[in-house]
PAFI-720996 format. One record per residue (C-alpha): x, y, z; residue in one letter. Coordinates in Angstrom, 1 decimal. Example, Ala and Ser with C-alpha at 12.3 -4.5 7.8 and 13.67 -1.06 7.14 Angstrom:
<rs>
<r X="12.3" Y="-4.5" Z="7.8" aa="A"/>
<r X="13.7" Y="-1.1" Z="7.1" aa="S"/>
</rs>
This chain:
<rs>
<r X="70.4" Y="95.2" Z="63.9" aa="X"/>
<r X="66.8" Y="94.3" Z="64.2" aa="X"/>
<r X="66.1" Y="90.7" Z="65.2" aa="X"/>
<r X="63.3" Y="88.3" Z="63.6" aa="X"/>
<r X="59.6" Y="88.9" Z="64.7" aa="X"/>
<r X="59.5" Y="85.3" Z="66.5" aa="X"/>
<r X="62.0" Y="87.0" Z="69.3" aa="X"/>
<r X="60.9" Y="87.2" Z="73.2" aa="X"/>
<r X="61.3" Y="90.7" Z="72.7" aa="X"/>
<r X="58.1" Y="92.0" Z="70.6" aa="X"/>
<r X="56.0" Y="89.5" Z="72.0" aa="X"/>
<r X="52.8" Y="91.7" Z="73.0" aa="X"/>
<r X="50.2" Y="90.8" Z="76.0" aa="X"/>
<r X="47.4" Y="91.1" Z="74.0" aa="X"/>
<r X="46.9" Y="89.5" Z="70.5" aa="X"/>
<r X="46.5" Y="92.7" Z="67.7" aa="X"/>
<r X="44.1" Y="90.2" Z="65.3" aa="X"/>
<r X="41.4" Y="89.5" Z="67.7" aa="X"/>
<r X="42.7" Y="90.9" Z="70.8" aa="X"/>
<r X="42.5" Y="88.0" Z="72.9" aa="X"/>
<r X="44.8" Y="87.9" Z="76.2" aa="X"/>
<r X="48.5" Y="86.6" Z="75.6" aa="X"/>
<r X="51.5" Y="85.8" Z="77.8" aa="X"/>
<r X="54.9" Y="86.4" Z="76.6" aa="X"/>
<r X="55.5" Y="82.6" Z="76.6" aa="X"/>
<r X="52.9" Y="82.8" Z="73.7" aa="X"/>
<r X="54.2" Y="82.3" Z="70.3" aa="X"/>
<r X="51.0" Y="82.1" Z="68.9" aa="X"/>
<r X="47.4" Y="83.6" Z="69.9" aa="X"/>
<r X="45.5" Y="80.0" Z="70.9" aa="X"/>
<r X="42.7" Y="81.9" Z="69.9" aa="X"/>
<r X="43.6" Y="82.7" Z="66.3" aa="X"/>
<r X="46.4" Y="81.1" Z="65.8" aa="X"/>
<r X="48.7" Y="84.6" Z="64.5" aa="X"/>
<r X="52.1" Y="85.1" Z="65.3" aa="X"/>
<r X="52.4" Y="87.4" Z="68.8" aa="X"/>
<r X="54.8" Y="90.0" Z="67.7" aa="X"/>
<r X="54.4" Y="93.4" Z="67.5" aa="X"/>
<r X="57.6" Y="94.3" Z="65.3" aa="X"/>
<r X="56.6" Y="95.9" Z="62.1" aa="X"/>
<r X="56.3" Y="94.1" Z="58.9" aa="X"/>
<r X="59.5" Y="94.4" Z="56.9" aa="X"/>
<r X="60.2" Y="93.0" Z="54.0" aa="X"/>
<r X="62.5" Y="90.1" Z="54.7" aa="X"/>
<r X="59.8" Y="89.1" Z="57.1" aa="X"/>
<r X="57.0" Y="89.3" Z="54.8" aa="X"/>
<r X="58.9" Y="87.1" Z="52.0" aa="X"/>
<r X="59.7" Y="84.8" Z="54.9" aa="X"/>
<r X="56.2" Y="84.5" Z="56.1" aa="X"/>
<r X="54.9" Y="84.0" Z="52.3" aa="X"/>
<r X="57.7" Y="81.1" Z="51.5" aa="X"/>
<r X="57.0" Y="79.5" Z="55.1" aa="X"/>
<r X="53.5" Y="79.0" Z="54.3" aa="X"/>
<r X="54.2" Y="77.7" Z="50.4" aa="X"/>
<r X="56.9" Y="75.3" Z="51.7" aa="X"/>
<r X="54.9" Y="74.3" Z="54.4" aa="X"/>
<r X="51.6" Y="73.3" Z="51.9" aa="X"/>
<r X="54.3" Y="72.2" Z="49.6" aa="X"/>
<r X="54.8" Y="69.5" Z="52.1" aa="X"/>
<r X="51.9" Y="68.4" Z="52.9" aa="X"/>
<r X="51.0" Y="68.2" Z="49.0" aa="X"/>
<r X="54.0" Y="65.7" Z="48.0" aa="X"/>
<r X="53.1" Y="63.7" Z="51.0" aa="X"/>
<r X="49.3" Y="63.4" Z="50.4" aa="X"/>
<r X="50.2" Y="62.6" Z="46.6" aa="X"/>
<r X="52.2" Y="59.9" Z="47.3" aa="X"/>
<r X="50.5" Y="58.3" Z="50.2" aa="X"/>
<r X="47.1" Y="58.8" Z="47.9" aa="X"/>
<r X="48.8" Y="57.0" Z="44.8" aa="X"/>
<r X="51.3" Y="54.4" Z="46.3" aa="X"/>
<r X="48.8" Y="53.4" Z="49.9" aa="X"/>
<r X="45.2" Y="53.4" Z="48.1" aa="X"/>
<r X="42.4" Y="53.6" Z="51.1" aa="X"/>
<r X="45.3" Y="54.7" Z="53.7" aa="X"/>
<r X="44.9" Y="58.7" Z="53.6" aa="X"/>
<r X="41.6" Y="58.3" Z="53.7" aa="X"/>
<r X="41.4" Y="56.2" Z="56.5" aa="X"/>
<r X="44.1" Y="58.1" Z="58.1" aa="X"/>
<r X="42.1" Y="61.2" Z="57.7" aa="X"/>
<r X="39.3" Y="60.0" Z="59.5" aa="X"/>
<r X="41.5" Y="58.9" Z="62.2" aa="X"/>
<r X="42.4" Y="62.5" Z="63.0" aa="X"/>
<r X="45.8" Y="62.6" Z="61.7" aa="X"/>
<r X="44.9" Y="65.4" Z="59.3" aa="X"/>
<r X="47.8" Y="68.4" Z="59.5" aa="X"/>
<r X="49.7" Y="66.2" Z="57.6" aa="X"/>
<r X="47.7" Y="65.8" Z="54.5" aa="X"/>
<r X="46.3" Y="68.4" Z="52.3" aa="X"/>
<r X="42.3" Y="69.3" Z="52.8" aa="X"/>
<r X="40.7" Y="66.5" Z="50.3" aa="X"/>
<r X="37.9" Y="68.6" Z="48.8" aa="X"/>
<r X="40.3" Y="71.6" Z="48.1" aa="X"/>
<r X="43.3" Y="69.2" Z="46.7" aa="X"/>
<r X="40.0" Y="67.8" Z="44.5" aa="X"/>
<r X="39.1" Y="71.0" Z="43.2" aa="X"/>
<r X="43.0" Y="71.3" Z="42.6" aa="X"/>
<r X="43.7" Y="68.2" Z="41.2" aa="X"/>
<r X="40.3" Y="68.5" Z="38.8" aa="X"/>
<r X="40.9" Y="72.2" Z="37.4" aa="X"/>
<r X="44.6" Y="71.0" Z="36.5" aa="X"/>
<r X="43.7" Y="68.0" Z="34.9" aa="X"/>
<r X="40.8" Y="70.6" Z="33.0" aa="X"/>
<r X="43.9" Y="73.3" Z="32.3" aa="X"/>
<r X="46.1" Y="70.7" Z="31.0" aa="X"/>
<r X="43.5" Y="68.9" Z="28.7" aa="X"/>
<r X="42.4" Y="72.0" Z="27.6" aa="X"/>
<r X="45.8" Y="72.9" Z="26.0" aa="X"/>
<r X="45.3" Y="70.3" Z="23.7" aa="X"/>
<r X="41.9" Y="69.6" Z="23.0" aa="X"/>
<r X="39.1" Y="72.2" Z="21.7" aa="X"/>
<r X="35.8" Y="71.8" Z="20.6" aa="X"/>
<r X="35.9" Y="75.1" Z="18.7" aa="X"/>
<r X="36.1" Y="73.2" Z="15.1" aa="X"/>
<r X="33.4" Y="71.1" Z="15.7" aa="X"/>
<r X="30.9" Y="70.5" Z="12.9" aa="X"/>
<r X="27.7" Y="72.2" Z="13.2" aa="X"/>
<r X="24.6" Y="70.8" Z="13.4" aa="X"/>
<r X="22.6" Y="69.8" Z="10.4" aa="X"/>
<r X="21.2" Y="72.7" Z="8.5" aa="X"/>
<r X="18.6" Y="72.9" Z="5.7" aa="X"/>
<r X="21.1" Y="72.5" Z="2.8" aa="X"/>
<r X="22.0" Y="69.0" Z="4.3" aa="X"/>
<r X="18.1" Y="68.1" Z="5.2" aa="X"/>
<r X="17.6" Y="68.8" Z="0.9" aa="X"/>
<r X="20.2" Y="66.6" Z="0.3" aa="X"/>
<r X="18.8" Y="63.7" Z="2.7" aa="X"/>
<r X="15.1" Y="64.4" Z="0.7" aa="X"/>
<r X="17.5" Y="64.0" Z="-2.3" aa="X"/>
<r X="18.9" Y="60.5" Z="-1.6" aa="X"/>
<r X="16.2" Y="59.6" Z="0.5" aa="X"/>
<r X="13.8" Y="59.6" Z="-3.0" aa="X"/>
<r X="15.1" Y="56.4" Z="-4.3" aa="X"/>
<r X="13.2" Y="54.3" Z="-1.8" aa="X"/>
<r X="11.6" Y="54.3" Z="1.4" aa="X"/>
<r X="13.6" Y="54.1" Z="4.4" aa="X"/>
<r X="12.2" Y="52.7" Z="7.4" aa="X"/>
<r X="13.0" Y="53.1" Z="11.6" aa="X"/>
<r X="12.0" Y="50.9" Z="14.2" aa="X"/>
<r X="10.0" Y="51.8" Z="17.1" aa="X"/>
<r X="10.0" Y="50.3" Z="20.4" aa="X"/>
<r X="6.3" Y="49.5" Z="20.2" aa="X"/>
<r X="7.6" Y="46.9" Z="17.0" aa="X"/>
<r X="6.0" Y="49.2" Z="14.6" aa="X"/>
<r X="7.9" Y="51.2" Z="12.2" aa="X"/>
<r X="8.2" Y="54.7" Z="10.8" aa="X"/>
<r X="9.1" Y="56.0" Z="7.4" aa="X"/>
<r X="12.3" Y="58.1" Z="8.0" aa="X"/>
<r X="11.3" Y="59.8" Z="4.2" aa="X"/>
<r X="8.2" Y="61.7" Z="5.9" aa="X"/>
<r X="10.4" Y="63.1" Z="9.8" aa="X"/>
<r X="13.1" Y="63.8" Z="7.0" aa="X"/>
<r X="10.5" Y="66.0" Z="4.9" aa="X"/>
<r X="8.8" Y="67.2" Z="8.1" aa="X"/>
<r X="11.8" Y="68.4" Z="9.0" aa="X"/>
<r X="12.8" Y="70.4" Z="6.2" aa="X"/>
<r X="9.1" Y="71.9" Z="5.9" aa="X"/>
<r X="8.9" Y="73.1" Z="9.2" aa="X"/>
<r X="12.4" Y="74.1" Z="9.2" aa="X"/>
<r X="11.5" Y="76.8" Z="6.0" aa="X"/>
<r X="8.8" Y="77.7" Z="7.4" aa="X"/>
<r X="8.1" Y="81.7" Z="8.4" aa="X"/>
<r X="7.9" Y="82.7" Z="11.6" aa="X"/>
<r X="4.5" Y="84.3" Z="10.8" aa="X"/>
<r X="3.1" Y="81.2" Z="9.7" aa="X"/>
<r X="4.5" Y="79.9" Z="13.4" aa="X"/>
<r X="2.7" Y="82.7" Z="15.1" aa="X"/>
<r X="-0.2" Y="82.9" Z="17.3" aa="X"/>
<r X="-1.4" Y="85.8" Z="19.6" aa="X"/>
<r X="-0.8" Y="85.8" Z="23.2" aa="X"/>
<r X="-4.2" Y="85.1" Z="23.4" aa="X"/>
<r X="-4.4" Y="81.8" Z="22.0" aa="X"/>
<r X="-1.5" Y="81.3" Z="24.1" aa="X"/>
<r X="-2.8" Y="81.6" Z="27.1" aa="X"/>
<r X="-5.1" Y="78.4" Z="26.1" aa="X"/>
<r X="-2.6" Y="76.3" Z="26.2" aa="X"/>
<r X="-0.6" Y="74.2" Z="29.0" aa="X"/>
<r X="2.5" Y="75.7" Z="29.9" aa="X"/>
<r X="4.8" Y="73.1" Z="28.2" aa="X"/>
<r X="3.1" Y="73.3" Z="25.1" aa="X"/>
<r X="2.8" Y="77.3" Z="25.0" aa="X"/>
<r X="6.7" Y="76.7" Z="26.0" aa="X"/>
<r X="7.5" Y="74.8" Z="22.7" aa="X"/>
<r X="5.7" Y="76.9" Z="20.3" aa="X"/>
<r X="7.4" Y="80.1" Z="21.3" aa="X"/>
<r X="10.5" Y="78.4" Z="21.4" aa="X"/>
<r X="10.1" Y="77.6" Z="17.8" aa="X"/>
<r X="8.4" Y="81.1" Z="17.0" aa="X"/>
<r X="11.7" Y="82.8" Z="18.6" aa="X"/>
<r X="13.9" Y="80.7" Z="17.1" aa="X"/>
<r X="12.7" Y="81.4" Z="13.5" aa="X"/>
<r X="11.9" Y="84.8" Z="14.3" aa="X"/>
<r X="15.7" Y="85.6" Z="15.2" aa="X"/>
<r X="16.8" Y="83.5" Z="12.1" aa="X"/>
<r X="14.9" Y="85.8" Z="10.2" aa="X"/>
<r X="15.4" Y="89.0" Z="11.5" aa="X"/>
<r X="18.6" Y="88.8" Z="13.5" aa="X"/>
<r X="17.3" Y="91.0" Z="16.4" aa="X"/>
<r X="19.0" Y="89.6" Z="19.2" aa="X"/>
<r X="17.5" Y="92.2" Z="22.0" aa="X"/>
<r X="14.7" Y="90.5" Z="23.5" aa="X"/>
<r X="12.1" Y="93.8" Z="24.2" aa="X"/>
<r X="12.9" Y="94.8" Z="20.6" aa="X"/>
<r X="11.9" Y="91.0" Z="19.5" aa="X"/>
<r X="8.7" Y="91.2" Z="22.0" aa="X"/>
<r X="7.5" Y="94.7" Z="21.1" aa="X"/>
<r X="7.4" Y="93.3" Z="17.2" aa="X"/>
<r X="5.7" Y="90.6" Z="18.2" aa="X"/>
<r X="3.3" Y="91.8" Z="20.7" aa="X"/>
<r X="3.9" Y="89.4" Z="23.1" aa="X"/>
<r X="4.3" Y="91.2" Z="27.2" aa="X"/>
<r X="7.5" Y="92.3" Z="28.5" aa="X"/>
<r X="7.7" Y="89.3" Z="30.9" aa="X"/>
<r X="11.1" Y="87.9" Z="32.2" aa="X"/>
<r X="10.1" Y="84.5" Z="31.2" aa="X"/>
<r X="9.4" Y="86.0" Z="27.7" aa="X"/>
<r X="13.2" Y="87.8" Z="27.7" aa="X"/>
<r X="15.0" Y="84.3" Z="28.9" aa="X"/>
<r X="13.5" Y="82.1" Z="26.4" aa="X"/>
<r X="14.2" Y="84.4" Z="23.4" aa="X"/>
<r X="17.7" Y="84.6" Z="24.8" aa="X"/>
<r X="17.8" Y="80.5" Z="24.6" aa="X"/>
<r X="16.6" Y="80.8" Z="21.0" aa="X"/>
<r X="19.5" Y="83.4" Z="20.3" aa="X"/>
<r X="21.3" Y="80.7" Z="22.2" aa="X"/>
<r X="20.6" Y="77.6" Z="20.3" aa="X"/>
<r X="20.7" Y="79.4" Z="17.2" aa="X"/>
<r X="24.3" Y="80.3" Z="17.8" aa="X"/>
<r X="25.2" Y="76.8" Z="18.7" aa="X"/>
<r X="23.9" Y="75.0" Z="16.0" aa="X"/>
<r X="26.4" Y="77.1" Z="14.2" aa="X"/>
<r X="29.3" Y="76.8" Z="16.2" aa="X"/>
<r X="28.7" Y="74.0" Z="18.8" aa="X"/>
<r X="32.0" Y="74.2" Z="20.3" aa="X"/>
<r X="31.4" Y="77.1" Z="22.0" aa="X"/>
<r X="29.1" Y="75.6" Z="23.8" aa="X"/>
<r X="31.1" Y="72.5" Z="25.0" aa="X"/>
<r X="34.1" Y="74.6" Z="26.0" aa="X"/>
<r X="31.9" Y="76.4" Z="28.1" aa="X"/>
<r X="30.2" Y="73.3" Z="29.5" aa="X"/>
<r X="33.9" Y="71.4" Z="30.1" aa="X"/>
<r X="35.2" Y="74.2" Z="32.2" aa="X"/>
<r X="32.0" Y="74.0" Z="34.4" aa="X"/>
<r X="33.2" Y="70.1" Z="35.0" aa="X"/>
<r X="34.9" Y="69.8" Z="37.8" aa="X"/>
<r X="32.4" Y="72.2" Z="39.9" aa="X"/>
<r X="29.8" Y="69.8" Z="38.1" aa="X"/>
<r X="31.3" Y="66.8" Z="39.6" aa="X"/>
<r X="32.4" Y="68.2" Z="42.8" aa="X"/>
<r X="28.2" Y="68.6" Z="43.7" aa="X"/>
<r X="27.5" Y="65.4" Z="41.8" aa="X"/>
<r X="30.2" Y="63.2" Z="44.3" aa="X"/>
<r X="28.2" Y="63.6" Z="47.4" aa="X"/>
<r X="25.2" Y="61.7" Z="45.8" aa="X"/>
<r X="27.3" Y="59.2" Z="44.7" aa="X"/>
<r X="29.3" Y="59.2" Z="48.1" aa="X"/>
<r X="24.8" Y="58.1" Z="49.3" aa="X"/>
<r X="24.8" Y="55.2" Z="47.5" aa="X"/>
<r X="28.3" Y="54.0" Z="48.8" aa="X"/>
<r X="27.1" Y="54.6" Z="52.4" aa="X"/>
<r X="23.8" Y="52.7" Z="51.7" aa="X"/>
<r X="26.4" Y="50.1" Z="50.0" aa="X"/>
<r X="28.6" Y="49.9" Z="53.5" aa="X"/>
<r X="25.9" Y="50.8" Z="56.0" aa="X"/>
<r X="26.8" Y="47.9" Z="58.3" aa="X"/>
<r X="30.6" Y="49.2" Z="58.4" aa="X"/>
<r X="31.3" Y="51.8" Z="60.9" aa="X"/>
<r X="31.4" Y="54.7" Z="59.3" aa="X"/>
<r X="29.6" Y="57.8" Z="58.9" aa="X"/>
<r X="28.2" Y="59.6" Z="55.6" aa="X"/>
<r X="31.4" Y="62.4" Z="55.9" aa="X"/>
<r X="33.8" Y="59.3" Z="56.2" aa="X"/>
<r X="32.4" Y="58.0" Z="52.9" aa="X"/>
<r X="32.6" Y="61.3" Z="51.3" aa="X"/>
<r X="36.4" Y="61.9" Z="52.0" aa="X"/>
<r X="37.0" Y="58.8" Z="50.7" aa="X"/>
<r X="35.2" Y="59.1" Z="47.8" aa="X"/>
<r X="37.3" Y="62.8" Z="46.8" aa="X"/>
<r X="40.2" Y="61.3" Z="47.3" aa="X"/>
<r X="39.5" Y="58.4" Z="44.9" aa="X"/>
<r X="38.3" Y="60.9" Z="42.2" aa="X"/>
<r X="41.5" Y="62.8" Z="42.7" aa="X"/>
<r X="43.5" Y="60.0" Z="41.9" aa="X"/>
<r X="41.4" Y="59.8" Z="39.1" aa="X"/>
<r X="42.1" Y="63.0" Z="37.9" aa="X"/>
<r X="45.9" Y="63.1" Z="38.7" aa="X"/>
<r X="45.6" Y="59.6" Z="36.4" aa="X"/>
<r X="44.4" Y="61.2" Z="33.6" aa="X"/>
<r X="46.5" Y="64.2" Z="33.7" aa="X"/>
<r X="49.3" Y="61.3" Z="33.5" aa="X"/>
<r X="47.8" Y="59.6" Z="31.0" aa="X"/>
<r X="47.4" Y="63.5" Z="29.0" aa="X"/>
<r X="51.1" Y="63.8" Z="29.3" aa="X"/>
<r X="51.9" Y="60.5" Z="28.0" aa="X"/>
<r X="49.4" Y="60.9" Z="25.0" aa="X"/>
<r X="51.3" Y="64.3" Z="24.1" aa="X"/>
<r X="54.5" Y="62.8" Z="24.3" aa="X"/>
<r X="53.4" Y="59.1" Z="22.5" aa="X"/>
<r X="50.1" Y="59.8" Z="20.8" aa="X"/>
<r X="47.9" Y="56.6" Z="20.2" aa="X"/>
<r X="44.9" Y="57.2" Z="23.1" aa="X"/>
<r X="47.1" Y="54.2" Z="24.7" aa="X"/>
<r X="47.9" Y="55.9" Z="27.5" aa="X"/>
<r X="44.4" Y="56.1" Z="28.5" aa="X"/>
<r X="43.2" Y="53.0" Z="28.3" aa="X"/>
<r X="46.5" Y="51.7" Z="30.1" aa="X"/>
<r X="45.6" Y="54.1" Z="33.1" aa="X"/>
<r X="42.2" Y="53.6" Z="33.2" aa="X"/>
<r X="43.1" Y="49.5" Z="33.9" aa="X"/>
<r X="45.5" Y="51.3" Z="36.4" aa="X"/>
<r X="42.5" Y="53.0" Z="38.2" aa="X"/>
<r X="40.3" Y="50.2" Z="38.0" aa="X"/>
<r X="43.0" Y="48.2" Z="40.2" aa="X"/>
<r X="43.6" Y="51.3" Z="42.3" aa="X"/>
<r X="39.7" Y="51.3" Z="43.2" aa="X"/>
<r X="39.8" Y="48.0" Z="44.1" aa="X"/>
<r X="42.7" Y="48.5" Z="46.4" aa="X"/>
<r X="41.5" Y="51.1" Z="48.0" aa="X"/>
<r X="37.8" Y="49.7" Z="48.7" aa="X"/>
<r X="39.4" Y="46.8" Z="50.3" aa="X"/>
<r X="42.2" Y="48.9" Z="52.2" aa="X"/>
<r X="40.0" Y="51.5" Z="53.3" aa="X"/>
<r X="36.7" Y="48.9" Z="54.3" aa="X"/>
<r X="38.6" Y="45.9" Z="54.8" aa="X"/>
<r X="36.1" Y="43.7" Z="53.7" aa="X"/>
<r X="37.2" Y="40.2" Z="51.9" aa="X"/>
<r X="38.2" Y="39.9" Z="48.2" aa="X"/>
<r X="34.7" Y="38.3" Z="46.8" aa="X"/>
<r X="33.0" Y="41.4" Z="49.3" aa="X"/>
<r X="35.2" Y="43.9" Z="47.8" aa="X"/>
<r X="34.9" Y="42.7" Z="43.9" aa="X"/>
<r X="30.9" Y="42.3" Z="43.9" aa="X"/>
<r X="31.0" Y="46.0" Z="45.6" aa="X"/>
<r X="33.5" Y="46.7" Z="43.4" aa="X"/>
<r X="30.9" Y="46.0" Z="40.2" aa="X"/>
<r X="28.0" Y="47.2" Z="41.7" aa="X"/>
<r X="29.4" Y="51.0" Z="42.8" aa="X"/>
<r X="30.9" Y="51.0" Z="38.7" aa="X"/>
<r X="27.6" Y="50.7" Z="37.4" aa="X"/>
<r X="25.9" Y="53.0" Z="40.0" aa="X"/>
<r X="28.4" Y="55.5" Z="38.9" aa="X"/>
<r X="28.1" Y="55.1" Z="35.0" aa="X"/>
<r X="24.2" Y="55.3" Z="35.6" aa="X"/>
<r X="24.2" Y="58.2" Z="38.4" aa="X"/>
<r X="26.7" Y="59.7" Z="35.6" aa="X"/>
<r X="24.4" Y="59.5" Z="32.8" aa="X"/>
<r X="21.5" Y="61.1" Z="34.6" aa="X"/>
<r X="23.5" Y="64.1" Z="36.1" aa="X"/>
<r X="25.0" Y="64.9" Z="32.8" aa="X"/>
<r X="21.6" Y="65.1" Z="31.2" aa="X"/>
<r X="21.1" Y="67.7" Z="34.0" aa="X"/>
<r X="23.9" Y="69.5" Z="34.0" aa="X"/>
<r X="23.7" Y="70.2" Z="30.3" aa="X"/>
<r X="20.8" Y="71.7" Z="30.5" aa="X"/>
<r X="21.2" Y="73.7" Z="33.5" aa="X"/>
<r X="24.1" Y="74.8" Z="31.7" aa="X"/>
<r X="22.4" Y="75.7" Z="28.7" aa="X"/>
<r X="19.8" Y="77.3" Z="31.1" aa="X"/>
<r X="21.9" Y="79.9" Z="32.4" aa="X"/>
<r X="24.6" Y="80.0" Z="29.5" aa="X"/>
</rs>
């Protein structure tokens, strides 16, 4: 009977990956790190091989989760310390961790009945109740503007033809980029509403405008935004499962300002980095807690309960991970929450329209 590929016996002297000298008191190639054997693949070995690896991940998973829940700041600073076989790789158990918590939110949430956004029918009926008297916005400037007149603006512009939007490429030309921009926006816009030709050369060669690439993008974001205004769920399903990529670029600006934070402790950009994955995983393994609670006992007050949780835990680990004092920690503490919310803001902005760029 044929004996297990790890035996003495089908150890080879030279490494069949990357062919790299070997000893037969090599179980492994040190230069690649595959098994020296040269028995053929069977398939009690392969299903051996393929479990090995699984159970071996599996764990290093159960211990990274429950060293990163129940030690806050330890893996992290364990990690830097070298003592890394032993945990899983923090930006792919982010990317894990994030996409789950995506899956499993998505199984219950969808933005595909979402209202669409106002059309003409409900600008006439604001004109309609707007008739009994004038309504009136403030300004920043103290000044004030009647909401009666943008209402009726509105509604003009929005009926009118895109031949009465027109102007030649010539006239174009005249103009600053931005503003040229705006008025085809609005030209291609109309133009589709009116004609429903969704192929850009079609839509150019009826307009006479030139066979330009810029020309072919923007009509396709007027197709765009004319289908979303419709159905706006579509586009915030496809802008939710772009999230955790999103975030995964937007954590090493944030991981900047907590380096700029904690520039007189000893650590390196990198170092803050890890830390600041693994504190957004347990953020998203939080949530996808707080998800399964919510299914089970509806009320949204799972999520407030575990976001007090996280709070606490990022306090914790801040001060387990810097070892800093408590009044240190909390002022940190307040200022890195409203970095983030503000950082947050702007890279949303962003990443909308980038989305909406390349949608």
């Amino acid at each position: 009977m044929a004996g297990s590929r790890y035996d003495l016996k089908y150890r080879g002297t030279r490494c069949l990956n990357c062919e790299h000298p070997l000893d037969k008191s090599d179980k492994y190639c040190p230069s690649c790190g595959q098994l020296n054997s040269t028995k053929k693949l069977k398939f009690d070995d392969f299903f051996s091989e393929f479990f090995s690896g699984i159970f071996a991940y599996d764990s290093r998973f159960h211990r990274t989760v429950r060293v990163l829940l129940f030690s806050p700041g330890k893996i992290s600073k364990d990690y830097i310390q070298g003592k890394r076989m032993r945990y899983a790789n923090p930006f792919k158990f982010y990317l894990s961790a994030s996409i789950i918590f995506f899956l499993i939110w998505g199984f219950g949430n969808s933005f595909e009945n979402v209202e669409p956004i106002v059309d003409d029918e409900e600008i006439e009926k604001l004109v309609q109740d707007s008739i009994t008297g004038p309504n009136m916005i403030p300004t920043p400037g103290g000044k004030e503007i009647n909401l009666d007149s943008l209402i009726v603006n509105q509604q003009r512009n929005a009926k009118r033809s895109y031949r009465e939007l027109y102007k030649p490429n010539e006239e174009l030309d005249t103009m600053s980029y931005l503003d040229a921009g705006n008025v085809k926006f609005d030209l291609y816009s109309r133009f589709y509403k009116e004609t429903t030709i969704r192929n850009a050369e079609t839509a150019m060669d009826s307009l006479s405008y030139p066979q330009t690439s810029y020309n072919h993008w923007l009509y396709k974001k007027a197709v765009d935004w004319n289908t979303l205004k419709e159905n706006p769920g579509l586009f915030l399903n496809y802008f939710i499962n772009k999230l955790p990529f999103i975030i995964f670029f937007y954590l090493p600006v944030f991981a900047l300002f907590i380096w700029l934070l904690y520039i007189r402790r000893p650590f390196n950009y990198i170092e803050h980095l890890i830390f600041t994955f693994h504190v957004q995983t347990t953020f998203f393994i939080l949530l996808s807690l707080a998800l399964f609670v919510d299914y089970l006992f509806p009320g949204n007050w799972a999520f407030l309960l575990f976001n007090f949780i996280f709070a606490f835990y990022l306090y914790k680990a801040l001060r387990g991970f810097y070892a800093q004092g408590r009044v240190k920690t909390v002022v940190k503490f307040v200022l890195l929450n409203f970095i983030f919310f503000i950082l947050a803001g702007i890279a949303s902005i962003i990443s909308i329209l980038a989305s909406f760029a390349i949608y």
